[in-house]
C-alpha positions in Angstrom: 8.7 -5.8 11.2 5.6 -6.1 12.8 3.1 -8.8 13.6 -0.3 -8.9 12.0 -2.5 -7.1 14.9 0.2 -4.4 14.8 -0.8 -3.8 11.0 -4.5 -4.5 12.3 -4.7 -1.9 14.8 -8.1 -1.0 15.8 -9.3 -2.6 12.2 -12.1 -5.5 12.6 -11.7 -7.9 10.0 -14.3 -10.8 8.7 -12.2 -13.4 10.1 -8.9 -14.3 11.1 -7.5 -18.1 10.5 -3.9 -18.6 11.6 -1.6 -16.6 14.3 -2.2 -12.7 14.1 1.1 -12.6 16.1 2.9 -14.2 12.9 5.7 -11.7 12.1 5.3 -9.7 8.6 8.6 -8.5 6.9 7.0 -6.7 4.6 3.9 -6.2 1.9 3.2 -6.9 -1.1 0.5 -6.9 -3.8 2.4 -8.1 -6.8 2.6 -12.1 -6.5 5.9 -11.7 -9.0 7.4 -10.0 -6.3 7.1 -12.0 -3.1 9.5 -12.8 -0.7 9.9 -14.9 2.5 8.2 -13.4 5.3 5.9 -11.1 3.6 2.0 -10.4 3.4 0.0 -10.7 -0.2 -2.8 -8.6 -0.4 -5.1 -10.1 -2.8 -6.4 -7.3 -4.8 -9.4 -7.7 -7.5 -7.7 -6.0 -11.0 -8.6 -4.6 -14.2 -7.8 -8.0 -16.0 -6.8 -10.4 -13.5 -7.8 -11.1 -10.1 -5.1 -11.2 -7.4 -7.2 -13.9 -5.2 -5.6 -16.4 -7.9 -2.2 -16.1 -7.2 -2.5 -16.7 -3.2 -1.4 -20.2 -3.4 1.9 -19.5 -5.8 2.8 -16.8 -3.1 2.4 -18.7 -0.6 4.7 -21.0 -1.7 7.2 -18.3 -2.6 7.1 -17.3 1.1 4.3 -15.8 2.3 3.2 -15.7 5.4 0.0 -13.8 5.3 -2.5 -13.2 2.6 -5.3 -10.5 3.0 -8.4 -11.3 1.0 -11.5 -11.4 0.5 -12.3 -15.0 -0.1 -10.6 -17.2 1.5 -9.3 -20.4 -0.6 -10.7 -23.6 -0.4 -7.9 -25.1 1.6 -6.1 -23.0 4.0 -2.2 -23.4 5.1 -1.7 -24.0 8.9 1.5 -21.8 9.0 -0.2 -19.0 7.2 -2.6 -16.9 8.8 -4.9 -15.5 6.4 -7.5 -12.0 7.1 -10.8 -12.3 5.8 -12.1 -8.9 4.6 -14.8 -7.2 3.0 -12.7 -4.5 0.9 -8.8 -5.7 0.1 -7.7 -1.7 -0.4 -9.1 -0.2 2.1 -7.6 -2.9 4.8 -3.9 -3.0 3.0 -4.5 1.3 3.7 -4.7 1.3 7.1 -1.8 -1.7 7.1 0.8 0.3 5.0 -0.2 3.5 7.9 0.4 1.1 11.0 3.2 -0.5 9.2 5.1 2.7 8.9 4.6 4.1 12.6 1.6 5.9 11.1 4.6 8.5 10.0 2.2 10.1 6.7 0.1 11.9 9.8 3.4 13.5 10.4 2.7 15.4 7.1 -0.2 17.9 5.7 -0.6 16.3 2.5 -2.7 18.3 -0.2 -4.2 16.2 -3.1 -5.0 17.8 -6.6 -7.6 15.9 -8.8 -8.8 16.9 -12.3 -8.7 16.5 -15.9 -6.1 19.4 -16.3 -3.2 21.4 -14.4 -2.7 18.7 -11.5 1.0 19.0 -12.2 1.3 22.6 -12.3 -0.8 23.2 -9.1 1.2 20.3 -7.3 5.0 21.5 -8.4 3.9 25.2 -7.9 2.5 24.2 -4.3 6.0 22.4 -3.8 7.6 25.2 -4.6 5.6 28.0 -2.7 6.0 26.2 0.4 9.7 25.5 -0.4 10.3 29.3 -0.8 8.8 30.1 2.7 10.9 27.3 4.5 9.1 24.2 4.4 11.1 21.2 3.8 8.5 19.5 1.2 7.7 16.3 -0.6 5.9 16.3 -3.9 4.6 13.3 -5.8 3.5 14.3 -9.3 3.3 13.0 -13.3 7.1 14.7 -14.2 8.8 13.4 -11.1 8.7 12.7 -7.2 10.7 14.1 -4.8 12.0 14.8 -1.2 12.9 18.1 -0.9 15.3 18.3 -4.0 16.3 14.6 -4.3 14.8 13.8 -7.3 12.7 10.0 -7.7 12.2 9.2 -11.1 7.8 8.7 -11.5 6.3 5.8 -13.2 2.6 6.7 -12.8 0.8 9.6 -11.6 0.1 8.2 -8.2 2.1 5.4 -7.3 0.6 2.4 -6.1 -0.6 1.6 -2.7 2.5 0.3 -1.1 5.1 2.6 -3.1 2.7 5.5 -2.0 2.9 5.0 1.4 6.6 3.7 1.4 7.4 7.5 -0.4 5.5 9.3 2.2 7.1 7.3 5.1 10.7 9.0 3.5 9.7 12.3 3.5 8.7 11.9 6.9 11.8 10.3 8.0 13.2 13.4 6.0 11.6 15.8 8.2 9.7 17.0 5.5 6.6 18.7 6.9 4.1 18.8 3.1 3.1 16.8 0.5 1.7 18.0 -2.7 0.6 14.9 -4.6 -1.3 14.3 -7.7 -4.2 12.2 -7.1 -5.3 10.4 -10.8 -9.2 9.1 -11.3 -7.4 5.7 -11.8 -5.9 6.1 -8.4 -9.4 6.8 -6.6 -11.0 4.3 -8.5 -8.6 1.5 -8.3 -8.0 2.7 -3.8 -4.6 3.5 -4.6 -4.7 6.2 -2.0 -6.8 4.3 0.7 -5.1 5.5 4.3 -4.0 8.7 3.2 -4.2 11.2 5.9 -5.3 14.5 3.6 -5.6 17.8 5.2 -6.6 19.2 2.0 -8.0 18.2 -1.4 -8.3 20.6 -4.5 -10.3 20.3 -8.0 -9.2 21.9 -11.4 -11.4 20.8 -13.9 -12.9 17.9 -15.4 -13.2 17.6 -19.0 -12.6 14.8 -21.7 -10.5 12.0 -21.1 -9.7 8.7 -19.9 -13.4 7.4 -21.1 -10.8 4.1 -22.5 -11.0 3.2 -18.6 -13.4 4.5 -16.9 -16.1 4.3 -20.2 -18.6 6.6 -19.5 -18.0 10.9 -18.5 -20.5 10.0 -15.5 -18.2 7.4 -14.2 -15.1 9.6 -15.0 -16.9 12.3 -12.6 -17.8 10.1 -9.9 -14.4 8.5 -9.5 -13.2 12.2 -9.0 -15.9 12.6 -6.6 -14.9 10.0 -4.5 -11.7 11.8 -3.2 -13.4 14.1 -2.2 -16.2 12.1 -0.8 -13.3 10.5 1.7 -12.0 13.5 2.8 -12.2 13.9 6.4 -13.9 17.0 8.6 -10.3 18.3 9.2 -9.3 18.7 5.5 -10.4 21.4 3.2 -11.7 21.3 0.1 -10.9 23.6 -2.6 -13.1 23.4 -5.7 -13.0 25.0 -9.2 -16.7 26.9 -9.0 -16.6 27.7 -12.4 -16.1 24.3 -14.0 -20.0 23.0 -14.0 -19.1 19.8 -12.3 -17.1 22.0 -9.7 -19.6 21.8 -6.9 -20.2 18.5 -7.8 -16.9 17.3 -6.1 -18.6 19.1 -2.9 -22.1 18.0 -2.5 -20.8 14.9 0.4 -17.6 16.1 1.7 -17.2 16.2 5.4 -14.2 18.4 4.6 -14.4 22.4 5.2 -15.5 23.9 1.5 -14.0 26.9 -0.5 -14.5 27.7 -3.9 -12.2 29.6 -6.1 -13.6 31.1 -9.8 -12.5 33.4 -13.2 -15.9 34.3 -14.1 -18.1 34.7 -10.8 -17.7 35.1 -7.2 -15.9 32.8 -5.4 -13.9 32.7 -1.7 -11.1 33.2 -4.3 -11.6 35.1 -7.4 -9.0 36.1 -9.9 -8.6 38.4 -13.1 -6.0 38.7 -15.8 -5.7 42.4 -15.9 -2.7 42.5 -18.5 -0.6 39.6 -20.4 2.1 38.9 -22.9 4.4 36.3 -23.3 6.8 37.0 -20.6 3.4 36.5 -18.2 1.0 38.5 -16.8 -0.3 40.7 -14.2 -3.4 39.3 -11.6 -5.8 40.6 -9.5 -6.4 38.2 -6.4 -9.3 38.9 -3.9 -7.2 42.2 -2.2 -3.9 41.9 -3.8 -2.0 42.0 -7.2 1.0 40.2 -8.3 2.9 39.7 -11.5 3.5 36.0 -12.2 6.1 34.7 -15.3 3.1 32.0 -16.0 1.0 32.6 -18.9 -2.7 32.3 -20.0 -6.5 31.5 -18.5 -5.9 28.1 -17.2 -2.7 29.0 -15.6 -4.8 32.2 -13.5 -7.1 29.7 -12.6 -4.0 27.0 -11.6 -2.4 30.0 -9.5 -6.0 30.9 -7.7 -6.2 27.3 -6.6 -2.2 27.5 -4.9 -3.1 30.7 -3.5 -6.2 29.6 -1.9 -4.6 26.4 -1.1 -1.8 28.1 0.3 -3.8 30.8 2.0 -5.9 28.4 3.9 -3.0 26.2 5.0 -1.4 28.8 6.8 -4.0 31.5 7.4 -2.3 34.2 4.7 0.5 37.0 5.6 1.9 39.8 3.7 4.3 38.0 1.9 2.2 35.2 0.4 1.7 37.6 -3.3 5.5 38.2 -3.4 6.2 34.5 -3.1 3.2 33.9 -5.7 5.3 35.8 -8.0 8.7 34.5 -7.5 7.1 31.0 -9.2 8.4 29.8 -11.9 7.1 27.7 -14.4 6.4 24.1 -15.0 8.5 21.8 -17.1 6.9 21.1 -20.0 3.7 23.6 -19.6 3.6 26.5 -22.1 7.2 26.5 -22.1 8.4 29.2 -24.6 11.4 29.0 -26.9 12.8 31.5 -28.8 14.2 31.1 -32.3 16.0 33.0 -35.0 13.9 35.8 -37.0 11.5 36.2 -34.1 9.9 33.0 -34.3 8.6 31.5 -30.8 7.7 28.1 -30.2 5.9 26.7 -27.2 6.0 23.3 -25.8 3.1 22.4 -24.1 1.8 19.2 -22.5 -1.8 19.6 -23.8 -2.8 16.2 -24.6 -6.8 16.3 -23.8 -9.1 18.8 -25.8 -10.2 20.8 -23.4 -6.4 21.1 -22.7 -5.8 22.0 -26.3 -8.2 24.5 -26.7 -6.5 26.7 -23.4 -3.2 26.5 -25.0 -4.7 27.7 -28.1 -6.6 30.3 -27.0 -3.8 31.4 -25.1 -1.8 32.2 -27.4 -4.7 33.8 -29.6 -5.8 36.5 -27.0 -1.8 37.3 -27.4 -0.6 37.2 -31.3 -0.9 40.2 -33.1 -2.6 40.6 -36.7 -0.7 38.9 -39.3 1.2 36.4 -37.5 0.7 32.8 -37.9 0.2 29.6 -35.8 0.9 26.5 -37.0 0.3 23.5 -34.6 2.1 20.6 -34.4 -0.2 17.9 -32.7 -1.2 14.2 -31.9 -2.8 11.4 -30.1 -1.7 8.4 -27.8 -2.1 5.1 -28.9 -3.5 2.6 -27.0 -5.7 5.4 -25.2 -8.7 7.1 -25.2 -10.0 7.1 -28.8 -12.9 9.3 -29.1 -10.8 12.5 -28.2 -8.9 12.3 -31.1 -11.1 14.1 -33.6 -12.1 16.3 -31.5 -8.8 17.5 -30.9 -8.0 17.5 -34.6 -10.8 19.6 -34.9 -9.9 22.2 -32.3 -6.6 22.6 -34.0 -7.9 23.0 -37.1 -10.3 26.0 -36.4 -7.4 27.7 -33.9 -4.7 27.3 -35.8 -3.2 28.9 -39.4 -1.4 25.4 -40.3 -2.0 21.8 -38.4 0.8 19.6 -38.8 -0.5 15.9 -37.4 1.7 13.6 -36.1 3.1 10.9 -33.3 2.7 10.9 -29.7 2.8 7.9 -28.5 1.9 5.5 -30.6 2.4 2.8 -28.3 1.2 -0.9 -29.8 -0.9 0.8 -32.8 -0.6 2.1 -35.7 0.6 5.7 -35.9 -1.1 6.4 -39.5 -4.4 4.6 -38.2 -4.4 7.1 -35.1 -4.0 10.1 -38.1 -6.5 8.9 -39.5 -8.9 9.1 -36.8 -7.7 12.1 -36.3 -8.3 13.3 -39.6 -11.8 12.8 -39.4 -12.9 15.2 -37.0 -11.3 18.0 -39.5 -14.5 20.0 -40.8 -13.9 20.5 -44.8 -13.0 24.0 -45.1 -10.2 23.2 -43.0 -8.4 20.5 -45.1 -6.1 22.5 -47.1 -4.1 23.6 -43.7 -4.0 20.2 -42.5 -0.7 18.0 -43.0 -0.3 14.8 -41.6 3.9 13.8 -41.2 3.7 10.7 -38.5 7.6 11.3 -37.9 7.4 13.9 -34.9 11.0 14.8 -35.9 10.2 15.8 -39.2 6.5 16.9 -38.0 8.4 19.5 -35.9 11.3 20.2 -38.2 8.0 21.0 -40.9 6.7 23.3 -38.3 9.9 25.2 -38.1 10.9 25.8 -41.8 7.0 26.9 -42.6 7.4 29.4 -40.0 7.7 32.9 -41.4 9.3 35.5 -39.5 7.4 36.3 -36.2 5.0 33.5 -36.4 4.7 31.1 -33.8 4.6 26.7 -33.3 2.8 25.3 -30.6 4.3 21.1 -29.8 1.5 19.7 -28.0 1.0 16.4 -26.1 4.0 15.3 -24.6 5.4 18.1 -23.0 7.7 17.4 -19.9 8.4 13.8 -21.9 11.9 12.3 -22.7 11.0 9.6 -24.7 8.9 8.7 -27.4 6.9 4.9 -26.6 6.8 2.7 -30.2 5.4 -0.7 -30.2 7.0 -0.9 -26.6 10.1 0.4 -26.5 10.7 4.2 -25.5 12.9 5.9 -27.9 14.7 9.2 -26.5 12.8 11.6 -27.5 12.1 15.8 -26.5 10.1 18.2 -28.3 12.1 21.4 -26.7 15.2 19.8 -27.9 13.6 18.7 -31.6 12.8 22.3 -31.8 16.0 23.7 -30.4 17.8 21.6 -33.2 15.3 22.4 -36.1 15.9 26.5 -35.3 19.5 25.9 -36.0 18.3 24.8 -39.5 16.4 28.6 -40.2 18.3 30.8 -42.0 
């Protein structure tokens, strides 16, 4: 419990009506959720403004509403804070309101289109391996140490962020390797977040059904970076052309890590197969089980991270190749008569296309890839040709089918789809909206030694229709459909 100038600190607001020595219990920015004793922070949404449920709350029990605009009429036992920006203020609150324990921790943020999960969990487990006790916040799951907390969203909210980072410092934990979404930046999910590091994959196609435009996409990446402080360090992809982008106002230290040019970090694939490949690092070589182009460039950015964080030893490339791999990224099953099938989260374009050219540079002459593929409803709309497209010139045999589907129509979303398919390509293109059978097609075209990539919903136990999430995972669809090869 503490009283409003405690969650103040050295914080200067507008204007302060009421008692700033009124107790708070707690905080709280959904109004549904109030209890006696607590602070509302008004915050300005996506389709409703917060600022309108001050009154119901306060009738529910609050005791102190952050905003910024005050009501026309103002409760004498309430002592509201007048402020210019709601997020950045509730920030600093949730800091002071936890004993500022998060400073307790070196927390690493990972922005970008693609491989923010892998780069997160293989940073949680790096650090694991050489003794840290770690937290990590990520897509699949959160976690404290190895207590597992199921995830709901890529980076919580505001006051389940800083709640989770409280625990793993009451946990002892001394990192946390979060993933850090554009919503999150743009919507201040991670205001008061004491980074010592922030790192940049890519940036590619996606999420234009919130942000709109590419540019603003890019800037709200940006901005992470942008709030990093002189401390932190910033590692950036050099060879994505927006990489130095994330750089140009950063107070944070800079490094740069690249495939294709020189970089503070530069990496090469000297040898690869399916059971991983072999890298050249700066000075060093290691063998990691990992496999393909965007997973050397997801392995530069952990090593640079890592290297920078604790100023490299000897035994940094032998931990790099003790990691293991990432649930639900380029996961590889094997099935009778040689046939592999990999399960893969790719669920942008540019995500596509690695996976795909992946496993290309690998397959041999006469062996097939059929793809089994498809795009979220109630998302982003104007990646789904393109990824139809992709498939379609990579692949031997398309199968299109359910992701998602969420509250529209699964054979609409095909259909869109379809349309990005350039005409010499039709005859491999079939379009099954049951992922089951999608999958179990895959299988039984398969001849011997060919190989099925399930994209889009890799790591995924369920399947969302009209609502309601239906158990549902591709590795154990496929696991089952093998059974039915004779």
């Amino acid at each position: 419990m503490k009283t409003i100038s405690q969650l103040l600190g050295k914080l200067s607001p507008i204007a302060i009506h009421g008692n700033p020595d009124t107790h708070i219990l707690g905080l709280q920015i959904d109004s549904r959720n109030i209890t006696a004793g607590q602070l509302y922070a008004a915050m300005p949404g996506t389709t409703v403004d917060g600022h309108q449920f001050i009154e119901s709350c306060i009738e529910n029990g609050a005791t102190g509403i952050l905003c910024s605009t005050l009501p026309k009429e103002l409760n004498p036992e309430v002592c509201y804070i007048l402020v210019e920006n709601v997020a950045n203020t509730l920030g600093e609150m949730c800091l002071n309101f936890h004993d500022r324990k998060a400073e307790n921790l070196c927390i690493v943020g990972t922005t970008g289109t693609n491989g923010k999960t892998s780069v997160s969990t293989l940073l949680f487990d790096l650090f694991t391996l050489r003794g840290n006790r770690c937290g990590l916040i990520s897509t699949v799951e959160n976690r404290i140490e190895q207590t597992i907390i199921p995830s709901t969203h890529t980076t919580p909210n505001i006051i389940a962020l800083h709640e989770l980072l409280a625990q793993m410092a009451d946990a002892d934990c001394s990192h946390c390797f979060m993933e850090v979404s554009s919503h999150a930046v743009d919507q201040r999910r991670i205001a008061g977040v004491p980074f010592a590091a922030g790192v940049f994959t890519n940036i590619t196609h996606d999420h234009l059904d919130y942000h709109k435009t590419f540019d603003n996409y890019i800037k709200a990446k940006k901005q992470f970076f942008d709030g990093l402080p002189s401390t932190a360090v910033a590692v950036t992809n050099k060879d994505d052309k927006n990489g130095m982008v994330m750089l140009q106002n950063t107070k944070a230290m800079r490094y740069t890590y690249a495939m294709k040019q020189m970089a503070d970090f530069t990496v090469k694939v000297s040898e690869h197969d399916f059971t991983g490949m072999q890298l050249h690092l700066n000075d060093t070589e290691f063998w990691s089980p990992l496999i393909g182009g965007f997973n050397a460039y997801n392995l530069c950015a952990v090593y640079a991270t890592a290297f920078l964080l604790t100023d490299g030893d000897e035994e940094l490339p032998i931990q790099m190749s003790a990691l293991g791999k990432v649930n639900g990224r380029f996961e590889v099953l094997r099935g009778p008569q040689r046939i592999t099938a990999i399960v893969d989260y790719a669920h942008t374009p540019d995500a596509l296309k690695n996976v795909l050219q992946t496993i290309n540079d690998i397959r041999k002459n006469g062996v097939n890839l059929i793809t089994v593929v498809g795009c979220g409803g109630n998302r982003d709309i104007t990646k789904r040709p393109e990824m139809a497209r992709i498939a379609a010139e990579m692949s031997n045999r398309v199968i299109m089918t359910s992701d998602n589907p969420r509250m529209e129509d699964p054979l609409e979303i095909l259909n869109q789809m379809e349309a990005g398919v350039p005409p010499q390509h039709y005859k491999k293109i079939l379009k099954i909206s049951d992922r089951k059978e999608a999958i179990k097609t895959a299988c039984m075209l398969a001849n011997p030694g060919d190989i099925i990539l399930v994209a889009g919903k890799g790591h995924e136990t369920y399947q969302d229709i009209q609502g309601v999430k239906h158990p549902f995972d591709d590795k154990i669809v496929v696991s089952e459909s093998f059974k039915l090869i004779n």
